[in-house]
C-alpha positions as CSV (number, residue, x, y, z in Angstrom):
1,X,0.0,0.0,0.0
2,X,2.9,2.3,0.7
3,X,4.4,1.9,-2.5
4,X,1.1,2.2,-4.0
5,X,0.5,5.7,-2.4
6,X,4.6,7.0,-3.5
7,X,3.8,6.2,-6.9
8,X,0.4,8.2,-6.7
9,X,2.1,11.1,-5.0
10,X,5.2,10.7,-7.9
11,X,3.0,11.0,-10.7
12,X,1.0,13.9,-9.3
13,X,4.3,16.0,-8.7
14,X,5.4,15.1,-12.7
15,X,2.2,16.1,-14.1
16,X,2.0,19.3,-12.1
17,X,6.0,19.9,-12.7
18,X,4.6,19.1,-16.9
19,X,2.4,21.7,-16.6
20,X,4.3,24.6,-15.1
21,X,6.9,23.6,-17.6
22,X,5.6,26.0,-19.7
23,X,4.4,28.7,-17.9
24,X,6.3,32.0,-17.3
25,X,5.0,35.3,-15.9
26,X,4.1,38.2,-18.5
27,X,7.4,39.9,-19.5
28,X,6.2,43.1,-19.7
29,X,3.2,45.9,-19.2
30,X,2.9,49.0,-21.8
31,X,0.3,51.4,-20.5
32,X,-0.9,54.5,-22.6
33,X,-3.5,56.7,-21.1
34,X,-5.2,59.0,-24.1
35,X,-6.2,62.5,-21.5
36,X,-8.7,63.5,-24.4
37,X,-10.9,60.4,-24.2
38,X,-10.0,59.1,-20.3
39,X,-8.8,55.7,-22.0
40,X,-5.8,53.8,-20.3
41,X,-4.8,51.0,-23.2
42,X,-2.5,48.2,-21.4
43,X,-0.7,45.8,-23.2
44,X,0.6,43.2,-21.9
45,X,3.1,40.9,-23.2
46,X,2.7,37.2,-23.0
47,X,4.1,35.2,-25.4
48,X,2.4,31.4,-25.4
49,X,1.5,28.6,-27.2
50,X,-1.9,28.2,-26.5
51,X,-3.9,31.5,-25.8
52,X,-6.6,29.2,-24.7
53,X,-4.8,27.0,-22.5
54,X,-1.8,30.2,-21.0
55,X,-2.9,33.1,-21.0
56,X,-3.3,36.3,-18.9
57,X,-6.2,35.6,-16.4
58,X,-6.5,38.8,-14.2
59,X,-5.9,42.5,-14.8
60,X,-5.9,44.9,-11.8
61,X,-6.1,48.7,-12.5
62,X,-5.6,51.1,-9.5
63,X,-5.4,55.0,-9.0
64,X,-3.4,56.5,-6.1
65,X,-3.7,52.8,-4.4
66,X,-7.1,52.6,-4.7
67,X,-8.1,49.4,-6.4
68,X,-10.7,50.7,-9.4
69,X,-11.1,48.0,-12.1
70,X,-10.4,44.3,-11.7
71,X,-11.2,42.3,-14.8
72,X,-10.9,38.3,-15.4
73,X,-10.1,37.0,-18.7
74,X,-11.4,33.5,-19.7
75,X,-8.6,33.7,-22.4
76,X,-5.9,35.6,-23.8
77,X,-6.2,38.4,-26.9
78,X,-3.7,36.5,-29.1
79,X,-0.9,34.4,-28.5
80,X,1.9,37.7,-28.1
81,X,-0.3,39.4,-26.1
82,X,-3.7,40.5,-23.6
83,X,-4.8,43.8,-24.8
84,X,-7.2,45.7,-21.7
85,X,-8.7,49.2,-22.5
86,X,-10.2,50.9,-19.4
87,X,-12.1,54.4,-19.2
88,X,-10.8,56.2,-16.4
89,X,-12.7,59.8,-16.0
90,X,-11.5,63.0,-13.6
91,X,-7.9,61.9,-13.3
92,X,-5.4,65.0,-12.8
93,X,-1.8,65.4,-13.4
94,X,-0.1,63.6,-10.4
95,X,-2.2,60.8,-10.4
96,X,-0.4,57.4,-11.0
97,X,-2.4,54.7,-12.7
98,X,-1.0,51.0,-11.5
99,X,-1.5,48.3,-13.4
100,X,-0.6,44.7,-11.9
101,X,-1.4,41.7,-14.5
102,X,-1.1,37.3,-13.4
103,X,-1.2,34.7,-15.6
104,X,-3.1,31.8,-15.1
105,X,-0.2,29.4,-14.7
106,X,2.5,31.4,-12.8
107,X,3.7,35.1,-12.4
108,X,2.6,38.3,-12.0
109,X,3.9,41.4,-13.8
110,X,3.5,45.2,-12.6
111,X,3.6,48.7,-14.4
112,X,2.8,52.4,-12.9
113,X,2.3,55.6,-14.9
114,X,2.2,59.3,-13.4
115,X,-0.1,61.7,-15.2
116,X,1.2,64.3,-16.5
C-alpha cells in the first residue's frame, strides 16, 4: 500500500512539474493613457502557445492605491499578447495609474504611470 501511495504522490508532482513547464509570468506591461478620451490601453506581453490553454487571467487597474477596475479574462487576446482598455474619468496630473497583470499558470507582472 505504501508503494502504491509513493507512486500516486510521484506521478501527481510530474504532471503538475509538466504543466508549469511551460508557464512564465508576462514579460512586460505598456500602459498608454489618451487624457482626451479618459482611455488607459495596457498591453501586456505574454508570449504562449496556446492563448486558450496560458494566458493572462487577471488584470488589476488602480489609481493612487485605490483598487478601481479588476477584470478576469477567460482567455488571452492572441498568443503575443492580452490587450485591456479601461475608461478612467477625472484623473489629474499627479495621479499614478498601477497596473498589476497574473497569468493563469505562474507570475505576476507590474507597471505604474504618473499623469502628467
Amino acid at each position: 500500500m505504501e508503494k502504491l501511495k509513493a507512486l500516486i504522490t510521484g506521478i501527481a508532482v510530474i504532471a503538475g512539474t509538466a504543466r508549469l513547464a511551460g508557464a512564465h509570468p508576462p514579460t512586460q506591461v505598456s500602459l498608454n493613457y489618451d487624457a482626451a478620451t479618459a482611455t488607459l490601453t495596457a498591453q501586456v506581453h505574454h508570449a504562449v502557445k496556446d492563448e486558450n490553454a496560458h494566458f493572462i487571467g487577471d488584470v488589476v487597474v488602480s489609481v493612487n492605491g485605490m483598487e478601481t477596475v479588476t477584470q478576469v479574462f477567460p482567455k488571452q487576446t492572441d498568443k503575443q499578447k492580452q490587450l485591456a482598455v479601461y475608461l478612467l474619468p477625472g484623473l489629474k496630473p499627479g495621479d499614478e495609474i498601477t497596473v498589476e497583470t497574473e497569468c493563469n499558470r505562474i507570475g505576476k507582472k507590474k507597471a505604474a504611470l504618473k499623469i502628467k
